[in-house]
MARPA-701344 format. One record per residue (C-alpha): z, x, y; residue number from 1; residue in one letter. Coordinates in pm, 1 decimal, padded with zeros to 6 digits, always signed. Layout:
Z,X,Y,NUM,a $
...
//
This chain:
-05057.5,-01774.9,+04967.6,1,x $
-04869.5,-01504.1,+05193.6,2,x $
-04688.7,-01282.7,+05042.7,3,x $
-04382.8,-01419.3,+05259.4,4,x $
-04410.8,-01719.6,+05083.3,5,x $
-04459.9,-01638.8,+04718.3,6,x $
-04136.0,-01456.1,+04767.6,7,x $
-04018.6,-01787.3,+04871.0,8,x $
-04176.8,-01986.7,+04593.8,9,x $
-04029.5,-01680.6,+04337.8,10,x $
-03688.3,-01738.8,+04423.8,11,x $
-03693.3,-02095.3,+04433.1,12,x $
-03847.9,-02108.2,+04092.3,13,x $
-03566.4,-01856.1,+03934.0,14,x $
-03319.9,-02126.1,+04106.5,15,x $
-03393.2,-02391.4,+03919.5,16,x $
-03441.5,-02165.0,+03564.5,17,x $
-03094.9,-01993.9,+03585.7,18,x $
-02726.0,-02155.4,+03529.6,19,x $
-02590.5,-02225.2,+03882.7,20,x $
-02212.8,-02113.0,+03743.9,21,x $
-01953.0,-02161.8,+04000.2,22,x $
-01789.0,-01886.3,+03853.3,23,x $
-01933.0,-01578.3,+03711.8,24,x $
-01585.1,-01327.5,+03730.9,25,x $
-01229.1,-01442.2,+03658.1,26,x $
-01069.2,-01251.5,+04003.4,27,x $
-00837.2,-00956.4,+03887.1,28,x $
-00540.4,-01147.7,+04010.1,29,x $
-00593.6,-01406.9,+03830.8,30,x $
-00603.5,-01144.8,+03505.9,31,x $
-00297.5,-00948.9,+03588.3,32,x $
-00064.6,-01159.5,+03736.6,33,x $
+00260.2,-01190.3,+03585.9,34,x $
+00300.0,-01541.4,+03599.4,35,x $
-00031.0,-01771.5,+03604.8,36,x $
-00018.7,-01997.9,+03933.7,37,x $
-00149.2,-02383.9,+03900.6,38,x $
-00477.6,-02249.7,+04113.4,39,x $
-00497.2,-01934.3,+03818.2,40,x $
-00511.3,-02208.2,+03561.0,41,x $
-00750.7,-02432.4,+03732.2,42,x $
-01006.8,-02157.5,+03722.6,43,x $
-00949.9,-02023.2,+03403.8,44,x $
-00985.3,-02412.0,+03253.7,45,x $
-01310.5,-02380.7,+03525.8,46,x $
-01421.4,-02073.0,+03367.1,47,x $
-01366.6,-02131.9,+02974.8,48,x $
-01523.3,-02445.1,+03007.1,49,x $
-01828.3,-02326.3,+03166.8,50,x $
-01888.9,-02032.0,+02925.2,51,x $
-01781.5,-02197.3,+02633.5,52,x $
-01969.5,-02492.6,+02675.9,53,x $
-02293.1,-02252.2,+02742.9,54,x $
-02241.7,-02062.7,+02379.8,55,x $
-02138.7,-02357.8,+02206.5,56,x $
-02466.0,-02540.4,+02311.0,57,x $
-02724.4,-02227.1,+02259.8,58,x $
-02983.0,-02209.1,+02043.9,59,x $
-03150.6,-01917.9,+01807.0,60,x $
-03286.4,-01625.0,+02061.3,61,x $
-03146.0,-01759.8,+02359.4,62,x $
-03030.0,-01466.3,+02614.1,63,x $
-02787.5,-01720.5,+02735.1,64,x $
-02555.9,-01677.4,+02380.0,65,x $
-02518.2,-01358.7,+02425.1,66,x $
-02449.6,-01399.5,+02809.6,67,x $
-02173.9,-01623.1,+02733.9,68,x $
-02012.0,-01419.3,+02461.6,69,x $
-01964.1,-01161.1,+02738.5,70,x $
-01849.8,-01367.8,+03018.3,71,x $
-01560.0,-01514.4,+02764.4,72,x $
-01461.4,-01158.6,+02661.2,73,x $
-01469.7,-00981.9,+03027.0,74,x $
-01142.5,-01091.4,+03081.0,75,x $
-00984.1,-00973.5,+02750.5,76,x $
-01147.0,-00614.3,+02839.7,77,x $
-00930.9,-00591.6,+03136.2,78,x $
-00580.5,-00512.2,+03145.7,79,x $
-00459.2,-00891.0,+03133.8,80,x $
-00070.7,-01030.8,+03152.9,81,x $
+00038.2,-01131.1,+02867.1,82,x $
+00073.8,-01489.3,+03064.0,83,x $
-00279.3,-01441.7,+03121.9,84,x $
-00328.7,-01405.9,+02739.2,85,x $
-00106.6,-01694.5,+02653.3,86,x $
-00317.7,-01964.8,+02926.1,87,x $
-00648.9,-01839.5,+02865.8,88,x $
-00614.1,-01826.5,+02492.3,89,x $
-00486.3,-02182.8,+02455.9,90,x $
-00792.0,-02301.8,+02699.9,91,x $
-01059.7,-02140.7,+02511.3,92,x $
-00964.9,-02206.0,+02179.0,93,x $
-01116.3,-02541.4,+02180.6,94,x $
-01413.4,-02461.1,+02309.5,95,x $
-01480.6,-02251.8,+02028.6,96,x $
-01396.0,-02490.6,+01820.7,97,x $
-01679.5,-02717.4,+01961.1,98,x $
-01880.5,-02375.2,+01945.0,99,x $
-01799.0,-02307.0,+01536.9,100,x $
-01925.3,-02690.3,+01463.7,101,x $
-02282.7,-02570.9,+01594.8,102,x $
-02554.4,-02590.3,+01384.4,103,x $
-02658.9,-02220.0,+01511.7,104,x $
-02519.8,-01965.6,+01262.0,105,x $
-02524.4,-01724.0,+01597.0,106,x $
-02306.1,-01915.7,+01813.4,107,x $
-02034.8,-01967.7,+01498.3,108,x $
-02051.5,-01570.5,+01462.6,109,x $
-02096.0,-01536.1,+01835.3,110,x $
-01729.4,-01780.9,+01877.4,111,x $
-01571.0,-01575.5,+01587.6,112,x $
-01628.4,-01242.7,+01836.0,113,x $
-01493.0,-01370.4,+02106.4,114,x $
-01165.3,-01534.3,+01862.9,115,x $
-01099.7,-01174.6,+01725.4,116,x $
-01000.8,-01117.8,+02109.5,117,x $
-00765.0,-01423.3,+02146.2,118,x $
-00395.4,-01404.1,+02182.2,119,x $
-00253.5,-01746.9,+02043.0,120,x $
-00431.0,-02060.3,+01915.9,121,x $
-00653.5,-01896.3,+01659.9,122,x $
-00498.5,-01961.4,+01347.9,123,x $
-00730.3,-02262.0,+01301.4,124,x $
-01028.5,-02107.6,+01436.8,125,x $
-01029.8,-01853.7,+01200.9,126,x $
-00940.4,-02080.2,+00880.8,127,x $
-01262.5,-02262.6,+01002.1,128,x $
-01462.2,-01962.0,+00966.0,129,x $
-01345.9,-01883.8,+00663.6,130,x $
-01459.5,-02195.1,+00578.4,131,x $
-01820.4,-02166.5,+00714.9,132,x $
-02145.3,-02157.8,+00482.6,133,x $
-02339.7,-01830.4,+00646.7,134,x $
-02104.0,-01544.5,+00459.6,135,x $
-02141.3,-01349.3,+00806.4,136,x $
-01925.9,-01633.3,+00989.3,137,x $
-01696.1,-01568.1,+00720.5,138,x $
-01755.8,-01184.9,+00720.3,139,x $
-01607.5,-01194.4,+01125.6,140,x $
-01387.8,-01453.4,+01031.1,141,x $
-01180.8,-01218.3,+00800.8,142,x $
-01243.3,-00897.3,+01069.9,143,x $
-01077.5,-01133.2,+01333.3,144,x $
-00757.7,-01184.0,+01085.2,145,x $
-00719.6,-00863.5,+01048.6,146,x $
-00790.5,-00755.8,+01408.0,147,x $
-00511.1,-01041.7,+01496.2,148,x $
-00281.1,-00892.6,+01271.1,149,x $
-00313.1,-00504.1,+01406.3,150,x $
-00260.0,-00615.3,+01767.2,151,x $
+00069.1,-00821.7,+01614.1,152,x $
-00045.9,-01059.3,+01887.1,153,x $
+00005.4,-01374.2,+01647.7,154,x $
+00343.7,-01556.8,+01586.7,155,x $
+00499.5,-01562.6,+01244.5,156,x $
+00350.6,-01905.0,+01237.4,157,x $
+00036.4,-01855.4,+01296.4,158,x $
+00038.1,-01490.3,+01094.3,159,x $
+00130.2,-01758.9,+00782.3,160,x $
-00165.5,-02021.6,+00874.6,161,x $
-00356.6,-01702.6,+00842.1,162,x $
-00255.5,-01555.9,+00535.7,163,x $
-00288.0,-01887.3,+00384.4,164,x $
-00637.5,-01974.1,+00501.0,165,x $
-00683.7,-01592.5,+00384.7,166,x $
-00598.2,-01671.2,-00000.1,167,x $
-00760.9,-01975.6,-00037.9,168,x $
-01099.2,-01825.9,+00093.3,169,x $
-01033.4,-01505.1,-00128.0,170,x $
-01011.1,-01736.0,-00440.2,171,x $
-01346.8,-01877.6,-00404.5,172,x $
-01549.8,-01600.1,-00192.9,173,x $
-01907.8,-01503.7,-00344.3,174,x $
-01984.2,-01249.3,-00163.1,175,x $
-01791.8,-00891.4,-00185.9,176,x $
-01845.9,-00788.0,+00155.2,177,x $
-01665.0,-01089.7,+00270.1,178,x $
-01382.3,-01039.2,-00002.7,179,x $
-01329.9,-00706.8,+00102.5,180,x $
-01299.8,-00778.6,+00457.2,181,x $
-01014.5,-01048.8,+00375.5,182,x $
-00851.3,-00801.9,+00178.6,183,x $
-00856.4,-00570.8,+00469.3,184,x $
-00794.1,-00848.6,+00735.8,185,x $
-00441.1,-00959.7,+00495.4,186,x $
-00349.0,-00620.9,+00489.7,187,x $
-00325.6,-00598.4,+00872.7,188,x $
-00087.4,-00888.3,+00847.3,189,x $
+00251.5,-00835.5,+00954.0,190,x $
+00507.1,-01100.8,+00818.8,191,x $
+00699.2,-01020.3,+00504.4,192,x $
+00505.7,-01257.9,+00239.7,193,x $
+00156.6,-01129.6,+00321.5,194,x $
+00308.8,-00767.0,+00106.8,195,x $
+00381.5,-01007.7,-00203.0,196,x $
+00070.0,-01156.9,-00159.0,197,x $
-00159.3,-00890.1,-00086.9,198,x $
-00024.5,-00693.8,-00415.3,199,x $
-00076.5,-01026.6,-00653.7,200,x $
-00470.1,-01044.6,-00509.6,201,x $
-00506.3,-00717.8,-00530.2,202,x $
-00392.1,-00662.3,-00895.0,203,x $
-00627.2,-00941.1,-00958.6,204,x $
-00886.2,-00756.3,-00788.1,205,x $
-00896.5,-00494.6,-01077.6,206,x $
-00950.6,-00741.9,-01321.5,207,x $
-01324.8,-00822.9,-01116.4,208,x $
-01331.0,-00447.9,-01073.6,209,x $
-01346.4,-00398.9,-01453.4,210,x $
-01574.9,-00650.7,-01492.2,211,x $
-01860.0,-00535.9,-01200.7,212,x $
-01803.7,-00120.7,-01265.8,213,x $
-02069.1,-00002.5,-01072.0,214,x $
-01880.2,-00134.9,-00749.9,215,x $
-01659.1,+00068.4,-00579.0,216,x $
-01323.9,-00006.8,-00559.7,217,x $
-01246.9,+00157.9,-00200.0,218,x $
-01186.7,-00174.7,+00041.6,219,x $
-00934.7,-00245.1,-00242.0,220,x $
-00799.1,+00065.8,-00231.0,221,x $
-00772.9,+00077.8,+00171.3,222,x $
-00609.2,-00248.7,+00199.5,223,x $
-00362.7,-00155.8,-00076.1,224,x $
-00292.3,+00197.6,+00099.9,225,x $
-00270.3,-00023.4,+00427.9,226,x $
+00034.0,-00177.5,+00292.2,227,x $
+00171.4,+00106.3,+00159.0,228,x $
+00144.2,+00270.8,+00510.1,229,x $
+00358.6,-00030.5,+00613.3,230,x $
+00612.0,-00006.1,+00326.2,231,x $
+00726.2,+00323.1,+00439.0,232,x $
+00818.5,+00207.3,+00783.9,233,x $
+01011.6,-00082.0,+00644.4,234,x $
+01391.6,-00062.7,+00465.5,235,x $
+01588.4,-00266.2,+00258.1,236,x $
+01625.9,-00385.8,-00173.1,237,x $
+01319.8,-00646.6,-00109.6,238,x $
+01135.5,-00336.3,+00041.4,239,x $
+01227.6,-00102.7,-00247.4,240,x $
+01097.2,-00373.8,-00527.4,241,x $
+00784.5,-00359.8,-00312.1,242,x $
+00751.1,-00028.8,-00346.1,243,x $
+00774.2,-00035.5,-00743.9,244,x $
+00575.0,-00312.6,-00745.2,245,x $
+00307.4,-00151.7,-00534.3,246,x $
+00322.8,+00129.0,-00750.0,247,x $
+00231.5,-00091.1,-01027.6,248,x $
-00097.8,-00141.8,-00880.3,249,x $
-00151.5,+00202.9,-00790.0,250,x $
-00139.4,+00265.6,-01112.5,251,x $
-00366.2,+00001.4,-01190.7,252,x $
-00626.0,+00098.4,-00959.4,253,x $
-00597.6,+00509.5,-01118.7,254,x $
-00603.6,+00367.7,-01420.7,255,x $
-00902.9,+00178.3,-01379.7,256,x $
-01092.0,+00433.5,-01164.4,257,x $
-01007.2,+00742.4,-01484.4,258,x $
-01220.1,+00479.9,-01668.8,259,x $
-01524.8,+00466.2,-01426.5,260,x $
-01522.1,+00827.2,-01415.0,261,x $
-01645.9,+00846.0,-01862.4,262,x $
-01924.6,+00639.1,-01794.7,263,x $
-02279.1,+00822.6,-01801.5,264,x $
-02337.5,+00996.7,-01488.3,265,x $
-02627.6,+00814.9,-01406.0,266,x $
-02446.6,+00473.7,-01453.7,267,x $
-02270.2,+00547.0,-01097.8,268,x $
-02410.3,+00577.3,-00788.9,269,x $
-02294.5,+00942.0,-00653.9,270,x $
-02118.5,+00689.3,-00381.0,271,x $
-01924.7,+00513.1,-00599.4,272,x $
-01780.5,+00749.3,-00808.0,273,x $
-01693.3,+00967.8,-00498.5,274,x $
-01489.3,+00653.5,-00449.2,275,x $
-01324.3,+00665.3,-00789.7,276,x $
-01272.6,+01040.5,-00733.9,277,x $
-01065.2,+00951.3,-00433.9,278,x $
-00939.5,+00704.1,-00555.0,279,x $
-00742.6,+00863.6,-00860.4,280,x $
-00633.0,+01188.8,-00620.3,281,x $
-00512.9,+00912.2,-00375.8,282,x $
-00333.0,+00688.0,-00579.0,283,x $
-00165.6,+01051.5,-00775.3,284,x $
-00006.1,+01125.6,-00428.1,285,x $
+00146.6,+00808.6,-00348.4,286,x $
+00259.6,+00726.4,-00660.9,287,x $
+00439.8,+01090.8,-00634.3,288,x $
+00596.2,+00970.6,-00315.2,289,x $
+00705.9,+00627.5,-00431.6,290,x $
+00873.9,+00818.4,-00711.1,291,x $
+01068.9,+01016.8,-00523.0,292,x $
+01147.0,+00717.4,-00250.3,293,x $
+01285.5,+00518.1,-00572.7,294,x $
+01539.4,+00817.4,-00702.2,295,x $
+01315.9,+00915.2,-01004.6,296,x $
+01429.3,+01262.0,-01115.2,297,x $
+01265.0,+01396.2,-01383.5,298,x $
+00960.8,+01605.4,-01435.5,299,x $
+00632.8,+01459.9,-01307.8,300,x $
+00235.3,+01494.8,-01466.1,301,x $
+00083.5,+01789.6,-01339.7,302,x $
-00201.8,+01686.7,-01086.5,303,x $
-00554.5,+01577.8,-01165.5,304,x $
-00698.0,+01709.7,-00833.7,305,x $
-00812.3,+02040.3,-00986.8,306,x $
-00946.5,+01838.3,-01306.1,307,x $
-01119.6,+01598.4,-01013.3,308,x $
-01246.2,+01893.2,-00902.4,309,x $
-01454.7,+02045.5,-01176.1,310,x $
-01562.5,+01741.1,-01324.1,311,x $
-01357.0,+01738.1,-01600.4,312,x $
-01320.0,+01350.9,-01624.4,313,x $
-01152.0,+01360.0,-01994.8,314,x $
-00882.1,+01567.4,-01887.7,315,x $
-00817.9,+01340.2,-01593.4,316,x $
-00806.7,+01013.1,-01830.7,317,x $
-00569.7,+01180.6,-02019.2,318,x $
-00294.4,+01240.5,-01747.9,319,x $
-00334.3,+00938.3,-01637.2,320,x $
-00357.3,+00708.7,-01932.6,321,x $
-00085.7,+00886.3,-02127.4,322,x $
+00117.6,+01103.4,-01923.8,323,x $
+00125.2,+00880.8,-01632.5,324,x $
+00178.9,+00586.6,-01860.1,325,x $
+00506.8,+00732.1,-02002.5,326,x $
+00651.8,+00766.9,-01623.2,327,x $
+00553.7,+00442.0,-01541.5,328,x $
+00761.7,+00310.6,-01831.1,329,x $
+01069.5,+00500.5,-01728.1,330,x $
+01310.8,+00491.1,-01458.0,331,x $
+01260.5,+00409.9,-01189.6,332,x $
+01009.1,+00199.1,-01229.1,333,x $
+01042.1,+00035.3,-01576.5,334,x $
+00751.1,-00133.9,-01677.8,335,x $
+00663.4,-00270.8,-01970.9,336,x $
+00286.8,-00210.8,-02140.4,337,x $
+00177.1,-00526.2,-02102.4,338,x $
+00246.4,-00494.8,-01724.3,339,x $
+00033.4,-00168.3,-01709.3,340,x $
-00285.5,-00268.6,-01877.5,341,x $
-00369.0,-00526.1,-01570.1,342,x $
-00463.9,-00796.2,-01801.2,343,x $
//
């Protein structure tokens, strides 16, 4: 055969092998206009369709799941109009939908990628993943929450659907990975309830904490410092019982963590009680702050962080458990001893 003609044969043969898309790019028109044209939506329907129907029906080790996870999220890489975001959102939601009903744990996590991008219509897509069986579904399904809920993208409809499909996942979740990550991914959330709820879960949390101590207690701690972040930025009486209720569980979470810190040293890994470490110096400062914030004027515990520092865990357990008890039952915070022992 010439070599004129294998060429020939070559080509032909990749032809036939390779998808024959009509559309490989969404134009960058079609991306940044301001308002999407009848012809913008026809191809984006074109294009999500396509793609979507390509990762919804690959299979384990195909090249062609990956190829179609990055053809549906070239266009949210791109500076997009928020029209943009609205139409193509709302088209591609349902083929992910289709894709998260595969029997191919990759294309569910693959479709939960490509969600966490999504502007509107995901509310359901990511209270299926929640849902799914493979604990990595639910692992991106909870990262996709809470990258929803950073971008404030969602509407305080679908921010609810979210925190609800959140806590009810939360309640029976195995795996502490995935807990964590809804922890985080409700902590991102931006409508008022999601503070109430976050705080009850996460008082909870300690509970489990108390019960596993060799864990660390730092995605608990990051989510709960997460919402604190937020508190500050927000006004109002509803935002000032926050606060003191927040506080509550920053005390908690010290409390617990001068506990961890008496156990033999080779009982932790170094990791972990780094983390309770942190954790006590942390929660010290804030609940310092929050003090102040509430009006509280009288003399407060002298600081563990030199006690933290030189290892000197029974001195630290003692300013918390006792000194910092005694604040906690004064004003302004008030608290009873019941409501300090996290039972």
């Amino acid at each position: 055969m010439s070599p004129t003609r294998s060429a020939v044969v070559l080509l032909t043969l990749l032809a036939l092998t390779a998808p024959a898309w009509a559309i490989e790019r969404l134009p960058f028109d079609t991306i940044s206009r301001a308002a999407v044209s009848g012809d913008d939506q026809k191809l984006i329907d074109e294009f999500t369709s396509q793609w979507g129907q390509a990762l919804a029906s690959a299979k384990a080790d195909d090249p062609a799941m990956g190829s179609a996870r990055d053809h549906l999220l070239d266009p949210l890489r791109q500076k997009y109009s928020p029209a943009f975001g609205t139409a193509y959102s709302t088209a591609l939601s349902k083929h992910l939908t289709t894709a998260l009903a595969s029997d191919q744990s990759q294309v569910r996590i693959n479709a939960m990628i490509v969600a966490s991008q999504l502007t509107r219509e995901v509310s359901d897509l990511v209270g299926t993943g929640l849902k799914d069986e493979n604990p990595a579904v639910r692992y991106w399904a909870a990262k996709t929450a809470g990258q929803l809920g950073q971008a404030a993208t969602l509407s305080a409809d679908e921010e609810a659907r979210v925190l609800a499909s959140l806590s009810d996942a939360l309640a029976s979740e195995k795996s502490r990975l995935v807990a964590q990550q809804i922890l985080l991914g409700m902590s991102a959330l931006n409508i008022p309830q999601a503070n109430a709820q976050l705080l009850t879960l996460l008082e909870a949390r300690v509970t489990t904490l108390r019960a596993n101590p060799t864990q660390s207690p730092a995605a608990e701690m990051r989510a709960l410092l997460a919402l604190m972040t937020r508190l500050t930025r927000a006004t109002g009486a509803q935002t000032a019982d926050q606060l003191r209720q927040a506080a509550r569980v920053l005390y908690l979470y010290m409390h617990l963590s001068s506990q961890a810190l008496l156990a033999e040293p080779t009982a932790l890994e170094p990791s972990v009680r780094k983390d309770h470490e942190d954790n006590i110096v942390t929660a010290e400062k804030w609940l310092m702050w929050t003090y102040g914030k509430l009006g509280g004027s009288e003399t407060l515990p002298g600081s563990v962080q030199n006690y933290i520092q030189q290892k000197r865990y029974n001195e630290v357990r003692m300013i918390v458990q006792d000194e910092w008890k005694k604040t906690m039952r004064r004003d302004p915070y008030n608290f009873s001893d019941d409501q300090l022992s996290g039972k």
